[in-house]
C-alpha positions as CSV (number, residue, x, y, z in Angstrom):
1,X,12.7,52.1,-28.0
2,X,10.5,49.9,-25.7
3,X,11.4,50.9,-21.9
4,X,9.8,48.1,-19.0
5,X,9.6,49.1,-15.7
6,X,11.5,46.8,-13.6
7,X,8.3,46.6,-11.4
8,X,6.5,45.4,-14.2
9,X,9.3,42.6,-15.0
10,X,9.6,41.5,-11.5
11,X,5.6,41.6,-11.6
12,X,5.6,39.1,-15.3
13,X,7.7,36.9,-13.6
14,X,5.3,36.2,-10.0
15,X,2.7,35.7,-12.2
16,X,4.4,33.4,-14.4
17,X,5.6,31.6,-11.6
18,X,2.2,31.5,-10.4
19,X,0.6,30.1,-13.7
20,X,0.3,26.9,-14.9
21,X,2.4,28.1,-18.0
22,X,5.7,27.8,-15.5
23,X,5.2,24.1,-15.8
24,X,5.6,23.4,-19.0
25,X,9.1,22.1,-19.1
26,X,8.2,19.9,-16.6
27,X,5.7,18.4,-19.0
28,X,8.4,18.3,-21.7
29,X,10.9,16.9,-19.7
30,X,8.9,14.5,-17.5
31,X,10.6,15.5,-14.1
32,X,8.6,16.0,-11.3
33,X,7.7,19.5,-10.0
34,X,8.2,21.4,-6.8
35,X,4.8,21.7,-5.6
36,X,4.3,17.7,-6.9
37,X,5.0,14.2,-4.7
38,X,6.4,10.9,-4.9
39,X,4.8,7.9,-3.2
40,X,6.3,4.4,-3.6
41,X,4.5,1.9,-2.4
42,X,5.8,-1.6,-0.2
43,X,6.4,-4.1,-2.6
44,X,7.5,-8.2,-2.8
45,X,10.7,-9.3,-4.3
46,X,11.4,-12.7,-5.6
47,X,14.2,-14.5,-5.5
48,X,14.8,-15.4,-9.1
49,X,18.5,-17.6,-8.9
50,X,21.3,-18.1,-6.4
51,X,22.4,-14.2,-7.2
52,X,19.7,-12.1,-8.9
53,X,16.3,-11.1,-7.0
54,X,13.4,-9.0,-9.2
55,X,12.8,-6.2,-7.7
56,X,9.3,-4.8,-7.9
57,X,9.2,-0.5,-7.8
58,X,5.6,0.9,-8.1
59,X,4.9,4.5,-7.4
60,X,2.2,7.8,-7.8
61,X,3.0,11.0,-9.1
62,X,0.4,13.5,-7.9
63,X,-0.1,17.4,-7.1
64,X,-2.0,17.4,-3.6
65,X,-3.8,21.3,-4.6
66,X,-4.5,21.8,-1.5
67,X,-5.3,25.2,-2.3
68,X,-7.9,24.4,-5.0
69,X,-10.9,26.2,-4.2
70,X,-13.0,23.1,-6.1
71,X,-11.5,20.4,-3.8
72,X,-12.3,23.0,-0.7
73,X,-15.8,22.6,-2.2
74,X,-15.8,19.3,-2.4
75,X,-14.6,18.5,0.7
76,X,-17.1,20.8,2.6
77,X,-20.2,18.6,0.3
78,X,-18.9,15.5,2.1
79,X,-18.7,17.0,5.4
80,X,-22.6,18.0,4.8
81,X,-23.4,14.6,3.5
82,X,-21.4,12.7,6.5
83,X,-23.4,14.9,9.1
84,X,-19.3,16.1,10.3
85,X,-20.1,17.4,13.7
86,X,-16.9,18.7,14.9
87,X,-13.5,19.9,14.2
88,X,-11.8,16.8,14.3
89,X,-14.5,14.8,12.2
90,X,-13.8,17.8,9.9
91,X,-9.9,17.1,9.9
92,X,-10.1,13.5,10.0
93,X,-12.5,13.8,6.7
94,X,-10.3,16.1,5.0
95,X,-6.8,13.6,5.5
96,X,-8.9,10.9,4.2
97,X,-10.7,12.3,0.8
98,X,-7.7,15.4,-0.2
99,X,-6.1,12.0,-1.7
100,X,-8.6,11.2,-4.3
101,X,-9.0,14.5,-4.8
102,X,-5.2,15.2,-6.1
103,X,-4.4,16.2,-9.6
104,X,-2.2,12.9,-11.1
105,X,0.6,13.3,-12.7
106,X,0.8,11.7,-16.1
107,X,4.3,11.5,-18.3
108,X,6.4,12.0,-15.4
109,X,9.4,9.8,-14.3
110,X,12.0,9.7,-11.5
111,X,15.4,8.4,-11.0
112,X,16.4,5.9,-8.4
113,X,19.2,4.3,-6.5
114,X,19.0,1.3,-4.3
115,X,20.6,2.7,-0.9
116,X,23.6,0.4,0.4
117,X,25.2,-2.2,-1.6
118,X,28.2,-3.9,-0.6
119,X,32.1,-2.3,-1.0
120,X,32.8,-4.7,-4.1
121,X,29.7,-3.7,-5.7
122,X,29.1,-0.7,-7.9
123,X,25.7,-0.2,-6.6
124,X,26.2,3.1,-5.2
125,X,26.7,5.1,-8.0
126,X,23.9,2.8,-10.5
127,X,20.6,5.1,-11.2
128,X,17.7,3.2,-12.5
129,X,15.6,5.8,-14.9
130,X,11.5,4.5,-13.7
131,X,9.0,4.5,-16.8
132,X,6.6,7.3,-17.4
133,X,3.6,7.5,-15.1
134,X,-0.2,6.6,-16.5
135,X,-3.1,9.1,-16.6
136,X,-3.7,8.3,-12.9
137,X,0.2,8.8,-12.1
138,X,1.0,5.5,-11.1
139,X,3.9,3.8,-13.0
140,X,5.6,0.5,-12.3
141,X,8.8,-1.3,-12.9
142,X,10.9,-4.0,-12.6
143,X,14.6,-3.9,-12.0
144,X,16.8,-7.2,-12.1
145,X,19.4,-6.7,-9.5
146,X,22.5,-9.0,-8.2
147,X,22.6,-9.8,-4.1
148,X,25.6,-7.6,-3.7
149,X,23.7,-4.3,-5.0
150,X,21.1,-4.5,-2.1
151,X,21.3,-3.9,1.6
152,X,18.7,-5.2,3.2
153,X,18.2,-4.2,7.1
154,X,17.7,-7.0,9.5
155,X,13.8,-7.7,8.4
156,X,14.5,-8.2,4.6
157,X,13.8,-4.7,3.0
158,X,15.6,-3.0,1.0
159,X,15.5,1.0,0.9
160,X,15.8,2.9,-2.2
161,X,15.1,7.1,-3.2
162,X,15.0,9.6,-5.8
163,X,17.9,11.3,-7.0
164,X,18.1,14.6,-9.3
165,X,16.4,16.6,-6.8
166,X,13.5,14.6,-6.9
167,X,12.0,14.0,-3.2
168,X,10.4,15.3,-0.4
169,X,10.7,18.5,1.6
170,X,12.8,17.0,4.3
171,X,9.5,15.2,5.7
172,X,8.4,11.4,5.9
173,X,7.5,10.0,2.7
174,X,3.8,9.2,4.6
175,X,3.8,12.4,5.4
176,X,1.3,14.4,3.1
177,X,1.1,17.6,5.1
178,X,1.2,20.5,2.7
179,X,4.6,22.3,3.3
180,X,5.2,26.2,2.2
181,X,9.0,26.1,2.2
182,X,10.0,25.5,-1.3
183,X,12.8,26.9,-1.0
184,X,15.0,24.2,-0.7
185,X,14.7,21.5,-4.1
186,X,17.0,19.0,-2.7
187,X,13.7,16.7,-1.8
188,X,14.0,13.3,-1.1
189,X,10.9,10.5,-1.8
190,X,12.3,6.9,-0.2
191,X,10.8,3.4,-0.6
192,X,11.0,0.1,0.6
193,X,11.1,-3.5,-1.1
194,X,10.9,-6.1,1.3
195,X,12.9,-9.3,-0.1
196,X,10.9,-12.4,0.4
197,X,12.8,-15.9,0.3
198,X,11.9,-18.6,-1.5
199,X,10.7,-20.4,1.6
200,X,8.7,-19.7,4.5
201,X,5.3,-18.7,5.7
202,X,3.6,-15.4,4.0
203,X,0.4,-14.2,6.0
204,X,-2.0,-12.6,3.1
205,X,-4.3,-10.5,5.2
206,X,-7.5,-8.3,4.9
207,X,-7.5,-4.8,6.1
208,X,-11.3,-4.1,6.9
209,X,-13.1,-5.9,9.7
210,X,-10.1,-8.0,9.9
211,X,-7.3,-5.8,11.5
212,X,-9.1,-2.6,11.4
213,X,-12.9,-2.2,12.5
214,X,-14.9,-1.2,9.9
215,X,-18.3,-2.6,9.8
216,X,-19.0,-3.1,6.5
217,X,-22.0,-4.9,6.5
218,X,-23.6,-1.3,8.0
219,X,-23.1,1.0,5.2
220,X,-23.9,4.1,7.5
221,X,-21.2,3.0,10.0
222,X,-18.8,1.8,7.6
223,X,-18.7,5.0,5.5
224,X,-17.9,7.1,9.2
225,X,-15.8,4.2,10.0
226,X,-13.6,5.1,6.8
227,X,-13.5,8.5,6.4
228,X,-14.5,10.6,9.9
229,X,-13.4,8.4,12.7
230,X,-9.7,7.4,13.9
231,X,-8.9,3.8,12.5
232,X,-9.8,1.3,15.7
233,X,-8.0,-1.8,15.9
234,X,-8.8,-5.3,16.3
235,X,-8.4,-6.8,19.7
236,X,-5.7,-9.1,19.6
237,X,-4.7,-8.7,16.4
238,X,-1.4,-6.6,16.7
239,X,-0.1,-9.3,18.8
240,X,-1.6,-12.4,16.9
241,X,1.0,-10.5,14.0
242,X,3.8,-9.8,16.1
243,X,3.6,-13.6,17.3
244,X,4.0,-14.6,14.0
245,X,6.5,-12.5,13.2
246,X,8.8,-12.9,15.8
247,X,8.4,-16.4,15.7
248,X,7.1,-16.6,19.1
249,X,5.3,-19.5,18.8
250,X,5.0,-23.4,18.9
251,X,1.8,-25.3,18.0
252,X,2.5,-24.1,14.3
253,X,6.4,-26.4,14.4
254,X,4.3,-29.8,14.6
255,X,1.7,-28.6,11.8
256,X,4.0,-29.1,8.7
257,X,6.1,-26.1,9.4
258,X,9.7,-26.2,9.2
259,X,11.9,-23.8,11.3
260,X,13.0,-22.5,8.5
261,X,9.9,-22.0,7.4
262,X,8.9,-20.4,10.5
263,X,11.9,-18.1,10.7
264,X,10.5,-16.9,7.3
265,X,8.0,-15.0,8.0
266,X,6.3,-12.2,5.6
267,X,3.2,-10.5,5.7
268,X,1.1,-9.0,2.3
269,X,-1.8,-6.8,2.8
270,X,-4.9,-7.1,0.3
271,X,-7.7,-5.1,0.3
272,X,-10.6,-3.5,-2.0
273,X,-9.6,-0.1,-0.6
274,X,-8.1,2.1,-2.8
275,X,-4.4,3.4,-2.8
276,X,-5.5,6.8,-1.8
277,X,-6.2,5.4,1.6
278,X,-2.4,4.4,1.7
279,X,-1.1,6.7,3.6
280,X,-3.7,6.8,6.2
281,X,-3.5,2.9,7.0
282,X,0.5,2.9,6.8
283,X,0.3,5.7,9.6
284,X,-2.2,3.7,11.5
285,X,-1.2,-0.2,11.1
286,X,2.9,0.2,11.1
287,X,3.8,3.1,12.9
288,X,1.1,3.5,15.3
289,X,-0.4,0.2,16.4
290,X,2.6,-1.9,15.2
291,X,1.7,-4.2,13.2
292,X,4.6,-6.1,10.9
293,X,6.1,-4.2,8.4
294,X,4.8,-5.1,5.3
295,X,3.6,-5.3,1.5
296,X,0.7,-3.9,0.4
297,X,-2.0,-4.7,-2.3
298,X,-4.5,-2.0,-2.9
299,X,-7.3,-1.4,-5.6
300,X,-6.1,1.4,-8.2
301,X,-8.4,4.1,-9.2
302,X,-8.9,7.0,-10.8
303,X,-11.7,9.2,-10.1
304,X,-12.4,11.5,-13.2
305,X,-12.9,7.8,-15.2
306,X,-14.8,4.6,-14.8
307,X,-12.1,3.1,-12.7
308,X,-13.9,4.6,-9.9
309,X,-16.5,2.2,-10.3
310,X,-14.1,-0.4,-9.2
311,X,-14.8,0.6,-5.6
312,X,-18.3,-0.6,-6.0
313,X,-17.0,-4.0,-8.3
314,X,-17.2,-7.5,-6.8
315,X,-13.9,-7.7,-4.1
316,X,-14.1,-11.3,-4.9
317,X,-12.1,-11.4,-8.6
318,X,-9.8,-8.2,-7.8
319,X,-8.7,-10.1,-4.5
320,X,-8.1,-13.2,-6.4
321,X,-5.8,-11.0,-9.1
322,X,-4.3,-10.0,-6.2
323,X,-3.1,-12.9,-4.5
324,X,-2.7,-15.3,-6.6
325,X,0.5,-14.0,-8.6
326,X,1.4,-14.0,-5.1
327,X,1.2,-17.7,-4.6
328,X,2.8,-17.8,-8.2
329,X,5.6,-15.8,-7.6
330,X,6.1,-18.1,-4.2
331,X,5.5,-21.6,-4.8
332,X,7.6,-22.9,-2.3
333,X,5.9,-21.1,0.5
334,X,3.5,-21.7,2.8
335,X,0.4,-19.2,2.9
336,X,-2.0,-18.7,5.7
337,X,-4.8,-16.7,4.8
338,X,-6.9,-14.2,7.3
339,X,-9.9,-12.4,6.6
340,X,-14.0,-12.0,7.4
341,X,-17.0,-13.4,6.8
342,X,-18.5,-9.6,5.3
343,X,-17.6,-9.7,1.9
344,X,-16.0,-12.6,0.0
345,X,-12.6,-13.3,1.8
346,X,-14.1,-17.0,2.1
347,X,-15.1,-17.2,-1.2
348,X,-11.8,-16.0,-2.3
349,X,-9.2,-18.5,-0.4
350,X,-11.0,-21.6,-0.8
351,X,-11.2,-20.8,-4.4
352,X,-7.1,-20.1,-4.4
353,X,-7.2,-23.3,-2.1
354,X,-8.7,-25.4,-4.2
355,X,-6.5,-24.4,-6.7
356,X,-3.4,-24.7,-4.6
357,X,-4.0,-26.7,-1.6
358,X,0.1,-27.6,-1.3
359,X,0.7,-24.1,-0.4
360,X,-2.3,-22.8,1.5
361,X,-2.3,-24.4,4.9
362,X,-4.3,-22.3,7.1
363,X,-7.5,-20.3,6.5
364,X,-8.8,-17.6,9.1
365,X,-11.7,-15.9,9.2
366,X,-12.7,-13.3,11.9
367,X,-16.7,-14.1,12.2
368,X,-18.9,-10.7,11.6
369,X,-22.4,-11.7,10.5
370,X,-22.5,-15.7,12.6
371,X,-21.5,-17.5,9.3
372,X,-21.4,-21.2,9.6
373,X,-19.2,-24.2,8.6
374,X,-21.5,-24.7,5.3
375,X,-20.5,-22.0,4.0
376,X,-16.9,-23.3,4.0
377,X,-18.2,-27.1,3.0
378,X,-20.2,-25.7,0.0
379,X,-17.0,-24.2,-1.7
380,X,-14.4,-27.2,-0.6
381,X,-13.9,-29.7,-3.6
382,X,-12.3,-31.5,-0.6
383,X,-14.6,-32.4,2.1
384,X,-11.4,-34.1,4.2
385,X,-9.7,-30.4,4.2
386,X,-12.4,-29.3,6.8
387,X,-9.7,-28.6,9.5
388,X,-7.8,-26.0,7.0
389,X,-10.2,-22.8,7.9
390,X,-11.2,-21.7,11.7
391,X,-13.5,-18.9,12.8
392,X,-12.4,-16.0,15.5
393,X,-14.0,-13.1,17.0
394,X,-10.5,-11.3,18.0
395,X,-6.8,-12.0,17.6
396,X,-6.8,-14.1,21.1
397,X,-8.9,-17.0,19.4
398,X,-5.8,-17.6,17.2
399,X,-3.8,-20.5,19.7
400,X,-0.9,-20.7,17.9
């Protein structure tokens, strides 16, 4: 007879714990792990009849390991290679590159409920199963859902999370802080869907060199500028957006702009960066400087295959995938379009506006490298549409 020492039991089971074997039902099951997270990211809803709105849900499934000796010696190369000189370069660069650095989750899926609904709806007790995530733990869905199952807050987005046990360890969902308490498994991962109406103005907006100072066109700078500086704002910027957004404005009422239009106001952020810088520029844009809530459109990569070569891809046909389901998905609303002269944000709206010059009104472009007017006039298949696009160095040369 086969006697084991309880110390040796107790001793099996740490280890198992410990080992990757212990997450093998998780694989078979496709739920998401204790020591794995959730982020959704802000999406745009349409407005598809009198009743029913589509309701966008995109999210990552990802491991952080931020005990992973490899990604410890990865993240020391960089600080090497960025000349980090002191401990909060060293912080700073380890918030920024721990993200691409995660182990995606592949196969998983989470539950849902919309939060809210109103008292004659059965809303509250309706789980929507998401789809299994992709190699690089991204998965998206679309859910078909009547008026009376969402409660949208007094800006237009609607709040939704995980059910199960599926969430976050009592922290903010753009919070990705390593926390040692596993102890309690009733986590909670939230996200938002702002609901966009069929009319009204949407501000498409760049990130770098147009809110945020980045200085691409100096690789050295824009590399420290990214990942071992604190994000800098724009002057004026912040309240440029906050204008809009509040409506606090007039000279845009006698340019073709309705007050319902104008009391419509949404904002959609597209940029080359990738997702992995999400959570840093949510932090940064929203919460800290206060810029407008709002959706964001990000590159998607993966960095153990050639989708990482998409960071180094021309900006100007992944912008224009971007956008233009946006003006699709929108038709009766009115665009204005901000970005820089770096890259190809010029190139990019007045080849959307040529292509749909009813709903792109205003195009403007913050002036990095002294571009001229030509550059606008050699794109325009209308020469009489000069007065769509104006040049600014900071938000106050925006009269609006």
């Amino acid at each position: 007879m086969l006697i084991v020492s309880p110390l040796l039991t107790t001793t099996s089971v740490l280890l198992l714990l410990s080992s990757p074997l212990n997450k093998i039902p998780n694989y078979l099951t496709g739920k998401v792990a204790l020591d794995e997270r959730v982020i959704f990211f802000p999406t745009a809803a349409n407005q598809l009849n009198s009743t029913h709105w589509n309701i966008p849900i995109h999210g990552w499934i990802f491991e952080p390991e931020h005990e992973s000796k490899k990604r410890k010696a990865f993240v020391k190369i960089l600080q090497t290679f960025f000349r980090v000189k002191n401990k909060e370069e060293k912080q700073i660069l380890k918030r920024r590159v721990m993200p691409f650095v995660v182990d995606n989750q592949s196969l998983k899926f989470v539950n849902i409920k919309i939060s809210g609904g109103t008292s004659n709806s059965d809303s509250n007790n309706k789980i929507h199963r998401m789809p299994r995530s992709a190699k690089d733990g991204h998965f998206f869905h679309d859910l078909i859902l009547h008026e009376n199952e969402l409660n949208p807050n007094k800006d237009g987005i609607v709040t939704f999370h995980t059910i199960d046990g599926v969430g976050d360890y009592a922290r903010s969902n753009y919070d990705n802080n390593d926390n040692k308490d596993k102890s309690n498994q009733a986590r909670i991962f939230t996200g938002h869907v702002h609901l966009i109406p069929p009319t009204g103005i949407s501000i498409v907006s760049d990130i770098d060199d147009t809110v945020k100072i980045t200085n691409y066109l100096d690789k050295k700078e824009f590399y420290k500028n990214t990942f071992i500086r604190e994000f800098k704002v724009v002057p004026g910027m912040v309240e440029l957006y906050q204008k809009l957004y509040n409506n606090n404005y007039k000279s845009l009422q006698s340019q073709q702009f309705s007050d319902n239009e104008i009391n419509n106001c949404s904002f959609h952020y597209v940029s080359a960066s990738p997702y992995q810088l999400f959570e840093e520029l949510y932090k940064f844009l929203i919460l800290k400087e206060g810029f407008p809530y709002a959706t964001f459109h990000l590159k998607k990569i993966r960095v153990k295959d050639k989708t990482l070569l998409e960071l180094l891809s021309d900006p100007q046909d992944y912008k224009i995938r971007q956008i233009e389901p946006l003006l699709q998905k929108f038709p009766s609303r009115k665009f204005i379009f901000v970005g820089d002269s770096g890259e190809k944000d010029i190139e990019v709206y007045i080849e959307l506006y040529n292509k749909y010059p009813e709903q792109i009104h205003k195009i403007w472009i913050r002036n990095v490298n002294n571009a001229t007017d030509d550059r606008f006039r050699s794109l325009l298949e209308n020469d009489d549409s000069n007065s769509i696009w104006q040049y600014f160095n900071d938000g106050a040369d925006i009269i609006i």
